[in-house]
C-alpha positions in Angstrom: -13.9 -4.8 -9.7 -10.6 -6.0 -10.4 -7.5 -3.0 -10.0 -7.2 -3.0 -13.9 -10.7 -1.6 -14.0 -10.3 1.1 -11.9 -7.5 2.8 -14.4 -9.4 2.1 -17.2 -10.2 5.7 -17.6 -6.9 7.9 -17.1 -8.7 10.8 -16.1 -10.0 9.0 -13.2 -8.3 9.8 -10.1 -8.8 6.5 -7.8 -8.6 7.4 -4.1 -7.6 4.1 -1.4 -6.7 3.4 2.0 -4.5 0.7 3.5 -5.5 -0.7 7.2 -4.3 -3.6 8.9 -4.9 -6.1 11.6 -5.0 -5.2 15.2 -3.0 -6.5 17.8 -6.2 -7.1 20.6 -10.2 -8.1 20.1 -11.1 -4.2 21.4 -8.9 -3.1 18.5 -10.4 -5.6 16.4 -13.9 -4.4 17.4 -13.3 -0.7 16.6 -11.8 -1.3 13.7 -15.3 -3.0 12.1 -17.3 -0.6 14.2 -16.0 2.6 14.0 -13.0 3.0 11.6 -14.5 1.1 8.5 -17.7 2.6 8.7 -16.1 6.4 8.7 -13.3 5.1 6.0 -15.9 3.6 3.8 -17.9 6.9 4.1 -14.9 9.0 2.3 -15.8 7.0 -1.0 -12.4 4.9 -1.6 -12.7 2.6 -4.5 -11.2 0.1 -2.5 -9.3 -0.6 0.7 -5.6 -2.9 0.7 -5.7 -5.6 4.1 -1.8 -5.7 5.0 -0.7 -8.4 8.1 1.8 -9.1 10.5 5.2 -9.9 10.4 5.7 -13.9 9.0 1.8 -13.4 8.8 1.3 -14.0 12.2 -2.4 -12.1 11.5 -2.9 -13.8 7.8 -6.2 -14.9 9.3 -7.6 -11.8 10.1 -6.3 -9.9 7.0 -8.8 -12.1 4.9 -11.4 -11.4 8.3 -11.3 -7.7 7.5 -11.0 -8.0 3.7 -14.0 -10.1 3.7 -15.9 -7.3 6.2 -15.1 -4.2 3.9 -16.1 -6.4 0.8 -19.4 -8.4 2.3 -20.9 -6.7 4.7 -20.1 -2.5 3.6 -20.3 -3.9 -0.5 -16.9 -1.9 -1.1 -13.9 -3.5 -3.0 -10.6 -4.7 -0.9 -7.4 -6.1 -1.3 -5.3 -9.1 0.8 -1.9 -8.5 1.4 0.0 -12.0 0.5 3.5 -12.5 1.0 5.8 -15.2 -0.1 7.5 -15.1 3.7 7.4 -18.7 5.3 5.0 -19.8 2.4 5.7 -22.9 0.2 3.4 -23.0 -3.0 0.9 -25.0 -1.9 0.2 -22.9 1.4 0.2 -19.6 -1.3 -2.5 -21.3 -3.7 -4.6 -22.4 -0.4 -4.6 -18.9 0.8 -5.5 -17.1 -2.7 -8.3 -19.6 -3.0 -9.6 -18.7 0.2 -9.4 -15.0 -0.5 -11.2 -15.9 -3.9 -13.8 -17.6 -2.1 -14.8 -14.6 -0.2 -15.3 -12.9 -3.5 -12.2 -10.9 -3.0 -11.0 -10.0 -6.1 -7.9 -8.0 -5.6 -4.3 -9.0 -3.9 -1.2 -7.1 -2.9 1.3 -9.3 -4.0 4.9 -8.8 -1.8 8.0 -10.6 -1.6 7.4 -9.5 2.2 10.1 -7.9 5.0 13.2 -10.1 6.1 11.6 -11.6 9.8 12.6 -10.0 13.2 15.5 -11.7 14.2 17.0 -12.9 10.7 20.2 -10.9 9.2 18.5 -11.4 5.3 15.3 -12.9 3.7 14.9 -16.5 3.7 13.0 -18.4 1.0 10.8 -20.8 2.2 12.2 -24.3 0.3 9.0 -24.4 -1.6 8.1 -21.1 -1.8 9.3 -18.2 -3.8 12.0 -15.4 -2.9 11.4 -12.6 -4.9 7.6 -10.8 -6.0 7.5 -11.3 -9.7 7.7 -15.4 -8.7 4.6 -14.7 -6.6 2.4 -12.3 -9.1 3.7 -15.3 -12.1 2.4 -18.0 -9.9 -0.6 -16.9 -8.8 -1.4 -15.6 -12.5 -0.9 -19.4 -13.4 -3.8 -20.8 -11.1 -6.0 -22.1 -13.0 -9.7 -20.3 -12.4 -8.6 -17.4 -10.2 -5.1 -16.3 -11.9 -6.0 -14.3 -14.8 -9.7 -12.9 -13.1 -7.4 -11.5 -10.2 -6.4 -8.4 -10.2 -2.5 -8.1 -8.8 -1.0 -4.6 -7.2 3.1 -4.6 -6.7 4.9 -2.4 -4.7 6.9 0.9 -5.9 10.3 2.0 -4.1 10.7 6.0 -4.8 13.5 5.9 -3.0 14.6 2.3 -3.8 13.9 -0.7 -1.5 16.9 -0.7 1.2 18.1 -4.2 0.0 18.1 -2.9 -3.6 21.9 -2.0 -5.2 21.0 0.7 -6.8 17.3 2.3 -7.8 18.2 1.6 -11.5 18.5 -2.2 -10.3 15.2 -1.6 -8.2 13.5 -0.6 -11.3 14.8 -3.8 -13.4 13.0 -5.7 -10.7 10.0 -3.4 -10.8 10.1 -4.5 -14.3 9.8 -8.0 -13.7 7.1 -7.8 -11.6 5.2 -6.2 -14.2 5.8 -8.6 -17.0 5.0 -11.3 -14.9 1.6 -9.9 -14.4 1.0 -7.0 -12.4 -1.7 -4.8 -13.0 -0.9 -1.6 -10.9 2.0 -0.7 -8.9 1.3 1.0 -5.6 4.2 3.1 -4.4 6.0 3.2 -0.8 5.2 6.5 1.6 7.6 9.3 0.5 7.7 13.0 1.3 8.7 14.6 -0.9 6.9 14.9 -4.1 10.0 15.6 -6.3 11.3 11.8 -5.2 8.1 10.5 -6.9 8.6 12.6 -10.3 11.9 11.8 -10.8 10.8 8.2 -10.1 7.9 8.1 -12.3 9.5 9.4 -15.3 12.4 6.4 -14.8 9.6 3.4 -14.8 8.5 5.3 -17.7 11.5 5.0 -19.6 12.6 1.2 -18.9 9.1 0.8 -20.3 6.6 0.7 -17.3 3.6 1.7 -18.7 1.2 0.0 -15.4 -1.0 2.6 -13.2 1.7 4.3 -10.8 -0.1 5.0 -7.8 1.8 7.1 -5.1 1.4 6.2 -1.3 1.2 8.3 1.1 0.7 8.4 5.1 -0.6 11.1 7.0 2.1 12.1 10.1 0.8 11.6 13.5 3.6 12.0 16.1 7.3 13.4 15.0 8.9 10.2 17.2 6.1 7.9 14.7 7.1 9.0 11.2 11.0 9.6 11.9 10.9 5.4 13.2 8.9 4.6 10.0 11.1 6.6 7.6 14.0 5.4 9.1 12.5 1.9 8.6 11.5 2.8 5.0 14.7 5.2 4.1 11.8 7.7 2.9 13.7 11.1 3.3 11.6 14.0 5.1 12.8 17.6 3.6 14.3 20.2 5.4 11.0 23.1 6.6 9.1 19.6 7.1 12.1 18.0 9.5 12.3 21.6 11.4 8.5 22.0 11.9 7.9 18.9 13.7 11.3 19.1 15.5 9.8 22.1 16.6 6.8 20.2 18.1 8.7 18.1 20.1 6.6 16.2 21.7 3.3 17.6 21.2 1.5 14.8 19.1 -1.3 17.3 18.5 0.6 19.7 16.6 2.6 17.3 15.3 -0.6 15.8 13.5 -1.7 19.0 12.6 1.7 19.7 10.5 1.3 16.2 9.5 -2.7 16.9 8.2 -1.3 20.2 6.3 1.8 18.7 4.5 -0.4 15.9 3.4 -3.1 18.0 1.8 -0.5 19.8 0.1 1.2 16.8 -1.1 -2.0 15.6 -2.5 -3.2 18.2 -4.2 -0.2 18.8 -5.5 0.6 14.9 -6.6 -3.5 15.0 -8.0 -2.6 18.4 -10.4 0.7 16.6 -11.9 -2.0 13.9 -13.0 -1.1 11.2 -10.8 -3.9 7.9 -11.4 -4.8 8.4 -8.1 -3.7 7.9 -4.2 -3.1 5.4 -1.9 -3.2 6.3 1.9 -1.8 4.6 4.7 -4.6 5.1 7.4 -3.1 3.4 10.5 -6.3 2.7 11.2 -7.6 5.7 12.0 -10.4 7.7 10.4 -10.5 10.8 11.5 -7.3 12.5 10.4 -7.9 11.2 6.7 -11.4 12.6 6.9 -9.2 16.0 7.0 -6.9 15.4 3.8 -9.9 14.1 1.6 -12.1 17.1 2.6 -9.2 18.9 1.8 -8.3 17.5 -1.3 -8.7 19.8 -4.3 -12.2 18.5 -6.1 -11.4 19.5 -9.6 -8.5 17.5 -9.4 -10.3 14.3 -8.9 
């Protein structure tokens, strides 16, 4: 199934997860042994591949795609990113994807590299998303049977002006093709409202499907926000201050507050969820048994 499908029916609430490649063969190994088995367990509609920086792990994104979709029959997604890609090295890697019977892609403009002040476009590539989702959407045989997510900035991307600009560009990832538009982790819930009613009004009318990820350390999510610009509130920021270092408690707070956000997000009538695993299973087994059922 392509993403479209999934939102044919709004009062379908569509629960995914997003893992990506590991760094060593053990990691690799437990990751097809253990984590996709218990993930795939849970009941997503489909899981989202991402890669490394510059796609340094390209290859095993499409490794572990190709897994959750061949050998656990489950729908996934490739990440694919325009960073150090020309044209023909994007159409080589969607056909390959394609090939595996991979019908879903994320489709990013991708991060600026380590090392580099600002995003480079590759001299025969493309330098912003919408270029990416129009191109691939113009392969002939695979473009219009692929089904395209885009990313979502609640709190604006951090190269974006202004989030009124970010939108605009939202916008023109859309037109040029995107079915579904998967949102950046944020924290609080507000954020996302005030966001979702402003794609509504510049005429975004695409599946907005919020992303979340489950806190596992206080020294892990303050380096991602900070990454991100995704703002923690106030009696969240105290409560895992006031863990310190105690990872444990810290994922406990993090398991609670992510429950809560869900349910609540799931009552407002959100399309559904996207989770950022970090490839690990067991936490996320708490927030879906803890997800409220009626909601879904």
């Amino acid at each position: 199934m392509r993403f479209r499908d999934y939102f044919k029916d709004p009062a379908q609430q569509i629960i995914s997860f997003e893992l990506y490649p590991p760094k060593t063969a053990k990691g690799m190994l437990t990751l097809k042994e253990q984590v996709i088995p218990n993930l795939v367990k849970l009941g997503p509609s489909y899981i989202t591949v991402t890669y490394g920086a510059g796609g340094s792990t390209q290859g095993m994104t499409l490794e572990i795609a190709s897994t959750i979709r061949n050998q656990f029959d489950l729908e996934s997604a490739c990440h694919l990113t325009c960073v150090g890609a020309s044209k023909a090295d994007i159409e080589q890697i969607v056909r390959k994807i394609s090939a595996e019977g991979i019908e879903n892609i994320v489709a990013l403009r991708g991060d600026t590299p380590k090392g580099q002040d600002r995003f480079t476009t590759h001299e025969d590539g493309f330098g912003h998303a919408n270029e990416l989702v129009s191109h691939i959407r113009s392969m002939e045989g695979i473009g219009e049977g692929t089904g395209l997510a885009v990313a979502g900035y609640p709190e604006k991307h951090q190269e974006a002006p202004s989030l009124d600009e970010d939108i605009e560009n939202l916008k023109r990832k859309v037109d040029a093709g995107a079915d579904v538009i998967i949102t950046q982790l944020f924290y609080d819930n507000d954020t996302f409202y005030a966001y979702r009613d402003k794609v509504a009004a510049a005429g975004i009318d695409v599946p907005l499907v919020p992303g979340l990820m489950p806190i596992q350390s206080s020294h892990q999510i303050q380096r991602i926000a900070s990454l991100c610009g995704a703002h923690l509130p106030d009696p969240l920021l105290e409560k895992l201050e006031d863990a310190g270092e105690d990872d444990k408690l810290a994922t406990e707070i993090g398991t609670e507050q992510c429950i809560e956000q869900s349910n609540a997000l799931l009552a407002s009538g959100v399309t559904g969820i996207h989770y950022y695993v970090l490839n690990r299973s067991s936490q996320i087994h708490r927030v879906i048994r803890g997800i409220d059922r009626q909601n879904r």
